[in-house]
TORPA-480052 format. One line per 8 residues: number of its first residue (from 0); their letters; for each residue x, y, z of C-alpha. Coordinates in nm, 4 decimals. Example, Ala and Ser with C-alpha at 12.3 -4.5 7.8 and 13.67 -1.06 7.14 Angstrom:
BEGIN
0	as	1.2300:-0.4500:0.7800  1.3670:-0.1060:0.7140
! end
This chain:
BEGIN
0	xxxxxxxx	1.4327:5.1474:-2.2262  1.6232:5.2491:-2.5852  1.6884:4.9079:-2.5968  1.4867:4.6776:-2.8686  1.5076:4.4183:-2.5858  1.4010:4.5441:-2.2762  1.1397:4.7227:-2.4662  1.0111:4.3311:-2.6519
8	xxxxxxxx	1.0492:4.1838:-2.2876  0.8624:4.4990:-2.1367  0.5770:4.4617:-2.3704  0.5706:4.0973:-2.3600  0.5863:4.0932:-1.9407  0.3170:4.3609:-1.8842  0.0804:4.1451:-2.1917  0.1178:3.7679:-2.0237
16	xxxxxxxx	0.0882:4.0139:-1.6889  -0.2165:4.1643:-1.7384  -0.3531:3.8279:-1.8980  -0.2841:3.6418:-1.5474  -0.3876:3.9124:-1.3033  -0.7589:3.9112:-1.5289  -0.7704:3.5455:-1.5127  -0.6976:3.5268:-1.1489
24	xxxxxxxx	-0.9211:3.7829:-1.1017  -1.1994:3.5609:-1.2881  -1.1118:3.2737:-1.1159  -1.1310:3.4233:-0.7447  -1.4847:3.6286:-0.8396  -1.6188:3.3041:-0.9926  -1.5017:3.0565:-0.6759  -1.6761:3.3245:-0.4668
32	xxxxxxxx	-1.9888:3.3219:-0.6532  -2.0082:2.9282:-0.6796  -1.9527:2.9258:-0.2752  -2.1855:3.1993:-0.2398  -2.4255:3.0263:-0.4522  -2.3741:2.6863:-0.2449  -2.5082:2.8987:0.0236  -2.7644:3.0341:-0.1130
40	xxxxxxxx	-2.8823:2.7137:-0.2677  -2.8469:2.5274:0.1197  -3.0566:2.8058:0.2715  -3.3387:2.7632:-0.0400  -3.3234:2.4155:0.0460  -3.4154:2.4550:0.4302  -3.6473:2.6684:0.3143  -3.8615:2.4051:0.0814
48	xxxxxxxx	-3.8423:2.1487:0.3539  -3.9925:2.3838:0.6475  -4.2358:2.4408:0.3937  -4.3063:2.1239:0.2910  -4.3721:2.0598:0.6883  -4.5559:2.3255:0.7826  -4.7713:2.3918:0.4599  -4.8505:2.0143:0.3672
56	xxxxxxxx	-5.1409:1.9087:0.1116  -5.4981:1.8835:0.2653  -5.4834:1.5503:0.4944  -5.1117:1.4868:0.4517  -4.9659:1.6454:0.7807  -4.6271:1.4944:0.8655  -4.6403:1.6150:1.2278  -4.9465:1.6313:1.4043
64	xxxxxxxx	-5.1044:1.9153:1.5152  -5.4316:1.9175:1.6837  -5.5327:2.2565:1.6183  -5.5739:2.2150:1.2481  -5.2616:2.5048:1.1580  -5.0021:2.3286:1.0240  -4.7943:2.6476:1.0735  -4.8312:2.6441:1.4267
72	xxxxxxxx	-4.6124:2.3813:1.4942  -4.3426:2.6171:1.3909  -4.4117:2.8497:1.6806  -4.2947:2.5495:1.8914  -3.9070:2.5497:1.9223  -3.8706:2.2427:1.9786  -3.9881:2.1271:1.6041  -3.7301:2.3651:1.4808
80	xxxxxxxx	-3.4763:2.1339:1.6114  -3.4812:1.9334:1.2780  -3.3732:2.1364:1.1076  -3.1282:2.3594:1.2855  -2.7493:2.2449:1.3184  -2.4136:2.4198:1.3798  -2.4151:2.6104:1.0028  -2.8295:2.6792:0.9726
88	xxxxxxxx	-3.0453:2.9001:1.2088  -3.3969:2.9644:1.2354  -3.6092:3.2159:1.3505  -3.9984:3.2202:1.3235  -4.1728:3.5702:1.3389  -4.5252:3.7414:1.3095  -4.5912:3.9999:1.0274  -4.4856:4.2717:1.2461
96	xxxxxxxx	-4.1635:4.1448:1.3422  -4.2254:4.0059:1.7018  -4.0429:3.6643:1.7239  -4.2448:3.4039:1.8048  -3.9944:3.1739:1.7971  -3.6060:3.0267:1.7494  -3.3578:2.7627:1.7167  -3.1724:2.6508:1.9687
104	xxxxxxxx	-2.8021:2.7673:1.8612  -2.9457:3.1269:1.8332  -2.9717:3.1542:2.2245  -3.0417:3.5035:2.3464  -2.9619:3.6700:1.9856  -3.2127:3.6975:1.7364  -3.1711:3.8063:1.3737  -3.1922:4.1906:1.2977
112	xxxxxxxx	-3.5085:4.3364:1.1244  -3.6563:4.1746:0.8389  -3.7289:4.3279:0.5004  -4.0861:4.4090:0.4634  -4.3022:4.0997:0.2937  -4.6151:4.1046:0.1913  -4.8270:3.8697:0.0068  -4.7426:4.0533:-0.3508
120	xxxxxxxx	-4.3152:4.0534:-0.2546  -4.3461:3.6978:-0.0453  -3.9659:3.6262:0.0130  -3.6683:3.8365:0.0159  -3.2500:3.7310:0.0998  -3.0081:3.9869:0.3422  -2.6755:3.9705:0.4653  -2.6704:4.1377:0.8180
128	xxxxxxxx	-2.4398:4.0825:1.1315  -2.5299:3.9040:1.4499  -2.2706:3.9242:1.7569  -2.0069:4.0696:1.4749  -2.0931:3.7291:1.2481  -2.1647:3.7690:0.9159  -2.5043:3.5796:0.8022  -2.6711:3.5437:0.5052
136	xxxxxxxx	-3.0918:3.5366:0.5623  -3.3250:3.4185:0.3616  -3.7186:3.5629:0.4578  -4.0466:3.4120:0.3387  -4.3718:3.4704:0.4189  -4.5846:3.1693:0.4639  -4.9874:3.1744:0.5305  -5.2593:2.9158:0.5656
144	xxxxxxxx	-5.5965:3.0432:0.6568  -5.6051:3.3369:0.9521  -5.2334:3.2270:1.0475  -4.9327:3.3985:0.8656  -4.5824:3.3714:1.0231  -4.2547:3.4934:0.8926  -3.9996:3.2035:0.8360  -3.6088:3.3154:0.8151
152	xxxxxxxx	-3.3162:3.0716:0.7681  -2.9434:3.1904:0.8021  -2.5700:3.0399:0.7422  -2.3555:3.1943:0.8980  -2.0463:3.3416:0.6391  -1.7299:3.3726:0.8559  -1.5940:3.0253:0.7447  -1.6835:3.1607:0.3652
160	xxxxxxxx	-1.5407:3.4918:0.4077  -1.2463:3.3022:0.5436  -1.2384:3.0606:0.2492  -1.2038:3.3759:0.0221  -0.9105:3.5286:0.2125  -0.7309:3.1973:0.1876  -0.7779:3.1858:-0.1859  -0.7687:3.5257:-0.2395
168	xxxxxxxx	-0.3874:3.5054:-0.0300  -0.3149:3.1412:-0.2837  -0.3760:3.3231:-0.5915  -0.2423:3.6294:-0.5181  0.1240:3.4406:-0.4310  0.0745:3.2486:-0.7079  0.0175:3.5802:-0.9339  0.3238:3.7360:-0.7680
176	xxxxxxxx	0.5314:3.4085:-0.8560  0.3943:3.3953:-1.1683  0.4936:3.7817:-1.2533  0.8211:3.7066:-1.1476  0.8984:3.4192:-1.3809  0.7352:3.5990:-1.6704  0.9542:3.8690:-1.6169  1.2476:3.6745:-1.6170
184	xxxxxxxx	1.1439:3.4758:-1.8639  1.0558:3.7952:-2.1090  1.4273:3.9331:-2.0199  1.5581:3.5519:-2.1322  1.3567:3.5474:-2.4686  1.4367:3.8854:-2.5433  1.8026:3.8187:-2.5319  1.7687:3.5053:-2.7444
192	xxxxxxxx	1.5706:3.7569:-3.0105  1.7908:4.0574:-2.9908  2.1460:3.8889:-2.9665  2.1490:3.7423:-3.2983  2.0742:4.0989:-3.4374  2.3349:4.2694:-3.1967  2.5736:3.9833:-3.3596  2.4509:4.0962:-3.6829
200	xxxxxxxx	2.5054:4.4567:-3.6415  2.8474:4.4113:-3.4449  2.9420:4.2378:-3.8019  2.8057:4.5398:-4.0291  3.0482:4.7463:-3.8418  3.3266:4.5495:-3.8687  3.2675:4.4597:-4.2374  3.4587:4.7535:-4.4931
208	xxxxxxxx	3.5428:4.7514:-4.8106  3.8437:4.5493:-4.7232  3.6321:4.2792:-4.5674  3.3697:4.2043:-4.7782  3.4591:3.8118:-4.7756  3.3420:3.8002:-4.4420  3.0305:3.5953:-4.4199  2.7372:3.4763:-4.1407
216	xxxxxxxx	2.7179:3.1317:-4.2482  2.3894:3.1114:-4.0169  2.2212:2.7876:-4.2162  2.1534:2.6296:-3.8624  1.9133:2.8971:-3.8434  1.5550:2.8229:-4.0251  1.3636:3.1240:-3.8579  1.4001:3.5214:-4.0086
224	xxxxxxxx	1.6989:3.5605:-3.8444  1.8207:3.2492:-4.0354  1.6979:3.4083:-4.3642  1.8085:3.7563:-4.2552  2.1516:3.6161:-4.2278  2.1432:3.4607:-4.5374  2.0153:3.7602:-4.7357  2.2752:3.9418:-4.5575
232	xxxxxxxx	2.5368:3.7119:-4.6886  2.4034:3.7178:-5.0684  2.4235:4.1134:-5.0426  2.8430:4.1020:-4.9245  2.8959:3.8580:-5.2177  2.7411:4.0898:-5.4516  2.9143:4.3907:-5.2900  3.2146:4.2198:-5.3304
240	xxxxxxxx	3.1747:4.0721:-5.6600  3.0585:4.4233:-5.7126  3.3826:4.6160:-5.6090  3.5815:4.3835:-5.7732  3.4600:4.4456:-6.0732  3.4912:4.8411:-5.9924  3.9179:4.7712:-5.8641  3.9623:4.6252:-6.2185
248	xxxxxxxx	3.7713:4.8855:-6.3855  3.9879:5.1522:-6.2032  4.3149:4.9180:-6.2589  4.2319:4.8513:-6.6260  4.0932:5.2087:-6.6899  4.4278:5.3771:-6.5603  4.6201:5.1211:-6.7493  4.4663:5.2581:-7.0955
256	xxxxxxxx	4.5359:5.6071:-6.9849  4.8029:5.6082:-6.8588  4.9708:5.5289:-7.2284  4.7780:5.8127:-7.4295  4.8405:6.0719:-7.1450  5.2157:5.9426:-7.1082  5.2463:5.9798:-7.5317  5.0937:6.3607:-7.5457
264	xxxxxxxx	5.3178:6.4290:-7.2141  5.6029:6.3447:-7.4082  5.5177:6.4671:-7.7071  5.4521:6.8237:-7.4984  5.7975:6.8020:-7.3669  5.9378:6.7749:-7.7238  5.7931:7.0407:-7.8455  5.8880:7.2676:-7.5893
272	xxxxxxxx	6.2213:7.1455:-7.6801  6.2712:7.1566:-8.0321  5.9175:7.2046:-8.2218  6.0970:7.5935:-8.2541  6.3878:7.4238:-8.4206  6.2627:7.0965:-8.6324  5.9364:7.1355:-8.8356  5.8916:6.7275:-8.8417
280	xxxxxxxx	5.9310:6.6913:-8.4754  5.6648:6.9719:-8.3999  5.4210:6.8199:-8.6816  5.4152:6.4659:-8.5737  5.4395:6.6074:-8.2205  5.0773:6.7528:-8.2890  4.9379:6.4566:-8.4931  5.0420:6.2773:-8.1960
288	xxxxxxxx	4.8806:6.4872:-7.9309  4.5874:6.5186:-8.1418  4.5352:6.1307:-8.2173  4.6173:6.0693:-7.7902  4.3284:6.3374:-7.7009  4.0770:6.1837:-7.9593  4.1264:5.8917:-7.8417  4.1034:5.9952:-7.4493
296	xxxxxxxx	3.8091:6.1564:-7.5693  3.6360:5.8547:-7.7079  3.7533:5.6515:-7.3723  3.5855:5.9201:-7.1285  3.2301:5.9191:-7.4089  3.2418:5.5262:-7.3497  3.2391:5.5424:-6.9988  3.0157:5.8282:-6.9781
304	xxxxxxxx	2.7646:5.5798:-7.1933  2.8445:5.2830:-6.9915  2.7425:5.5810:-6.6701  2.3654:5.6163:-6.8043  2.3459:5.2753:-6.9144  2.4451:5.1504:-6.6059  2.3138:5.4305:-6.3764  1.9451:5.2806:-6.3912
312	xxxxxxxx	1.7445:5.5743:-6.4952  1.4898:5.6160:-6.6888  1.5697:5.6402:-7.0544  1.3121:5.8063:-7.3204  1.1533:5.5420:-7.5392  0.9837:5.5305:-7.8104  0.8728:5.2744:-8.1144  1.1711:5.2811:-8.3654
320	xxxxxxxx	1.2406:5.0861:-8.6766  1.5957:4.8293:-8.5881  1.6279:4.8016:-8.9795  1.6032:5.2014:-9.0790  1.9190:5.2674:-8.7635  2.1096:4.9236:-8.8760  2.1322:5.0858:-9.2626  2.2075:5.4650:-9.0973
328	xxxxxxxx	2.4846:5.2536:-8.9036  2.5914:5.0525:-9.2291  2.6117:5.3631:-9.4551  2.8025:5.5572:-9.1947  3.0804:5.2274:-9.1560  3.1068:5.1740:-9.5055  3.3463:5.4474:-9.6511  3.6004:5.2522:-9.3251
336	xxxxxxxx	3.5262:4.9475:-9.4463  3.6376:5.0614:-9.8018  3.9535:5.1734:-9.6349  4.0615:4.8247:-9.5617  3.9651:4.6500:-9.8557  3.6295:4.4684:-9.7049  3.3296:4.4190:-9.8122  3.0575:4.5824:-9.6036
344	xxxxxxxx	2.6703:4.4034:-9.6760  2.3412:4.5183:-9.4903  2.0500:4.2408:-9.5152  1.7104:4.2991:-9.3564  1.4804:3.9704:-9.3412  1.1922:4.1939:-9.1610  1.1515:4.5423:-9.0589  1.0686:4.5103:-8.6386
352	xxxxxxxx	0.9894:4.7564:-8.4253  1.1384:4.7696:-8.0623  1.0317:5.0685:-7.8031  1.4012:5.1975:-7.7179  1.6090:5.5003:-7.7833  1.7518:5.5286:-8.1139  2.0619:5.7141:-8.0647  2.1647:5.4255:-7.8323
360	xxxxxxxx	2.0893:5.1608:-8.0825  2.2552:5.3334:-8.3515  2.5461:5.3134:-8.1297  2.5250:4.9523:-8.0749  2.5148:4.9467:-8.4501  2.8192:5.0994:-8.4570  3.0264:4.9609:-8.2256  2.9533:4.6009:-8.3493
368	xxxxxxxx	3.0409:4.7319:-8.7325  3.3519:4.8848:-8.5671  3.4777:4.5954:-8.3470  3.4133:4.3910:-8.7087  3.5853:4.6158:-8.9211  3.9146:4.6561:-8.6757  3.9563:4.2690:-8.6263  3.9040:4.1772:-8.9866
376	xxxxxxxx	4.1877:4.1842:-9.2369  3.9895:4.0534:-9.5609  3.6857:3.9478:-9.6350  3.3086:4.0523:-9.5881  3.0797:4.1685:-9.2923  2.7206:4.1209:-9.2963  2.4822:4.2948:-9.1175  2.1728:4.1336:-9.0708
384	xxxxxxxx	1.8436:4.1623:-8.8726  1.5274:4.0053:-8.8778  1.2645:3.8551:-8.6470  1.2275:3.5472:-8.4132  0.9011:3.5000:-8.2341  0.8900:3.8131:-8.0080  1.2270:3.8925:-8.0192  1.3824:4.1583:-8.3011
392	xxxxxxxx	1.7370:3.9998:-8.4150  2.0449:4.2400:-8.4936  2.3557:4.0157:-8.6084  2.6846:4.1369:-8.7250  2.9499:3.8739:-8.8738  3.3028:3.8601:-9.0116  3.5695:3.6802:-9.2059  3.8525:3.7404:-8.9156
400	xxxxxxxx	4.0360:3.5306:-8.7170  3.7049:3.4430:-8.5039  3.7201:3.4581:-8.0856  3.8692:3.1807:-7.8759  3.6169:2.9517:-7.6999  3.7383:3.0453:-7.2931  3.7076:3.4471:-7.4457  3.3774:3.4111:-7.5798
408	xxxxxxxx	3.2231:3.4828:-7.2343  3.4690:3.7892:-7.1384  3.4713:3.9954:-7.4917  3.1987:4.2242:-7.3276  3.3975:4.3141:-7.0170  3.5523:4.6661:-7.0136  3.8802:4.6924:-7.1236  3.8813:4.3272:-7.2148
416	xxxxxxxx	4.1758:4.1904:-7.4750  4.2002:3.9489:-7.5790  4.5383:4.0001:-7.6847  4.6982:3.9659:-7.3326  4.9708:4.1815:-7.3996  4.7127:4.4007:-7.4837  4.8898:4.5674:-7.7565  4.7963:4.8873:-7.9325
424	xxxxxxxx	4.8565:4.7627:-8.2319  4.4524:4.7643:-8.2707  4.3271:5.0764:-8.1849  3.9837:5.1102:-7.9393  3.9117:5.2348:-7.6219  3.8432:4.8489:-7.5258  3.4673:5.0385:-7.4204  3.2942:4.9262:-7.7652
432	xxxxxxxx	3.1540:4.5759:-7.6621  3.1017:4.6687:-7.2761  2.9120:4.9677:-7.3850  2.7244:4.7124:-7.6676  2.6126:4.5159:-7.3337  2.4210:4.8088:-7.1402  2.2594:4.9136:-7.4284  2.1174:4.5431:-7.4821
440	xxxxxxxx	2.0516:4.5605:-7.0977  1.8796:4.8670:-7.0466  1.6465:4.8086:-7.3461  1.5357:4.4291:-7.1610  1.7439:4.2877:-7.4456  2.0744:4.0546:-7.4522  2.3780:4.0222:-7.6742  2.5782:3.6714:-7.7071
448	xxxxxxxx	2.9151:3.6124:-7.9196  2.9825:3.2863:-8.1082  3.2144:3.1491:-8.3795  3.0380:3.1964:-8.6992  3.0093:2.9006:-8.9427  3.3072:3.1016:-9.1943  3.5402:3.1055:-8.8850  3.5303:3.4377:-8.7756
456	xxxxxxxx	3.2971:3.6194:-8.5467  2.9338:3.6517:-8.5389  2.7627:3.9120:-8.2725  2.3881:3.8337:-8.1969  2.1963:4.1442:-8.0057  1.8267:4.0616:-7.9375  1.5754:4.3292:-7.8483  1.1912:4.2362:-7.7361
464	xxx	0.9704:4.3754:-8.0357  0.6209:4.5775:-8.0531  0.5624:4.4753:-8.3891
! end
């Protein structure tokens, strides 16, 4: 009974089963109170026409009587031929029981002892047996004058009782029938409810990491196991567009290390050799190994930014001023800018506020002014922000050689070139724009890149603003 569907076809069996045995229980105990009634309404019926007989209105007699009692003619058998037949008998008594009189079919039987009547309690109904036959009586008194006689009229109930064992029997085979195709039909609508989840689960386990393009494909289906199917399906494709991503990350990621870490191993190995021996080879040895692990170190700081940008948690906010960090950012860039013979100009149009962490937005800062500064030979770079409706603006753009059209959309992927040859001619961890990206993301913001009207590049960040 572990089983989802014996346990739906369980619950829906015993449900439509105790639904039919109630109704066929209300259906028997309502045909035996309508035949029951029928009886009880034939023998009140009997009973209003004796009366109507023997009790007439003054001068109205409808059999006639020379003694003046009306109710004496019912002390005459013979008058209680009428109204006797093969389903009604009739027995007239005194007050204290003595028959006085009796149909016909009766013969030597009479009914058994009446209920006690009096003028206050006049009539009263019993069920007794006579000769092992069930009857159904119904007493009244009647008087008229001096003269008071006890009238009973029974129907026999043997041909009822046996009209309620025959429908008790129908019903009761047509319960048992009736249980036996709900069952089946509970086991049959269970299976059609549980299979397409077994099929569904059976698929989970077969589906790895090496099988993600495995899909359902259940769009016949319009009910929730349709739409389970198909929200089953959207999850592999983003689980596989998902490790995707992650295999490239991996493959690109131990592509860039695997230079710096294959430079400072050699580098190692040549000073073990001859750094004892040659003073140049042990100095740029060093310099070497020194630039390599600053530059592994700024790799591993990306990613560990990307990591809490990407990891989804919480990160403290507060109200800070996108012009005061873009100037920090500007001053801090310029001396590297100098360097290279460029022109490095900060413009603020407005001073808006955004609620977001400021170290990470002086980092986006940064990164942008970097990515400028590395891919621009001569020239200017303007830094500018300002406001736009509810959105704060940060742009940063160059005199370089501008982005290609078909690498404007992948210049924020990690490790992204787009030199294809990827040459380390430019230095970078190729982190600077991905890690640009999460910082946009995680403050609700977005970042675009487009060829600026000079030719070169033009960054646009936007952040939502408080003020």
């Amino acid at each position: 009974m572990n089983s989802l569907r014996w346990r739906i076809a369980a619950w829906y069996a015993l449900l439509l089963i105790a639904a039919i045995l109630a109704l066929g229980l209300i259906i028997s105990l309502r045909f035996e109170q309508i035949l029951y009634g029928q009886a009880q309404a034939h023998l009140a019926l009997t009973m209003q026409d004796i009366k109507r007989v023997a009790l007439p209105p003054p001068d109205q007699f409808s059999i006639q009587d020379t003694s003046g009692d009306s109710l004496l003619l019912l002390e005459n058998a013979d008058n209680l031929a009428r109204w006797a037949s093969a389903g009604t008998f009739i027995e007239i008594d005194d007050p204290a029981g003595h028959v006085l009189s009796k149909s016909f079919n009766l013969g030597t039987g009479q009914f058994p002892a009446t209920p006690k009547l009096t003028r206050a309690k006049p009539a009263a109904s019993q069920n007794a047996d006579l000769h092992g036959t069930p009857f159904l009586i119904q007493n009244e008194l009647l008087a008229s004058g001096r003269t008071a006689l006890v009238v009973r009229v029974g129907e026999p109930l043997d041909q009822l009782n046996r009209a309620f064992g025959e429908t008790r029997q129908t019903i009761a085979g047509i319960l048992i029938a009736t249980v036996i195709a709900v069952v089946a039909l509970s086991l049959v609508l269970a299976s059609q409810a549980t299979n397409p989840i077994n099929q569904l689960a059976l698929a989970m386990r077969e589906i790895g990491s090496d099988r993600l393009n495995r899909r359902l494909r259940w769009k016949n289906r319009p009910d929730e196991i349709g739409r389970l199917a198909a929200t089953f399906d959207d999850l592999l494709a983003r689980l596989e567009e998902s490790f995707a991503r992650e295999r490239q990350f991996i493959s690109d990621a131990s592509h860039e290390l695997k230079t710096p870490l294959t430079s400072i191993n050699a580098n190692a190995q040549m000073l073990a050799r001859w750094g004892d021996r040659d003073e140049n080879i042990r100095r740029e040895s060093l310099e070497t190994i020194a630039h390599e692990s600053a530059s592994l170190a700024g790799m591993v700081a990306g990613m560990l930014t990307l990591a809490r940008a990407d990891s989804g948690e919480a990160i403290p906010k507060e109200p800070v001023s996108i012009s005061a960090l873009g100037a920090e950012a500007v001053a801090a860039a310029r001396p590297r800018a100098e360097e290279k013979g460029l022109e490095l100009a900060f413009r603020a149009e407005s001073d808006p506020l955004v609620l977001g962490d400021a170290s990470l937005i002086r980092q986006l800062f940064s990164n942008l002014i970097d990515n400028a500064i590395k891919f621009t030979e001569k020239g200017r770079i303007e830094v500018r922000v300002r406001s736009e409706g509810s959105q704060a603006l940060v742009e940063v753009e160059d005199t370089g050689p501008g982005i290609d059209q078909r690498d404007l959309a992948l210049v924020f992927d990690r490790f992204y070139r787009t030199d294809k040859s990827r040459s380390r001619a430019i230095p970078g961890t190729g982190l600077g724009l991905a890690i640009v990206r999460s910082i946009t993301r995680v403050h609700d913001g977005n970042v675009e890149a487009v060829r600026a009207a000079s030719g070169g590049a033009l960054f646009r960040a936007s952040f939502p603003r408080i003020s």
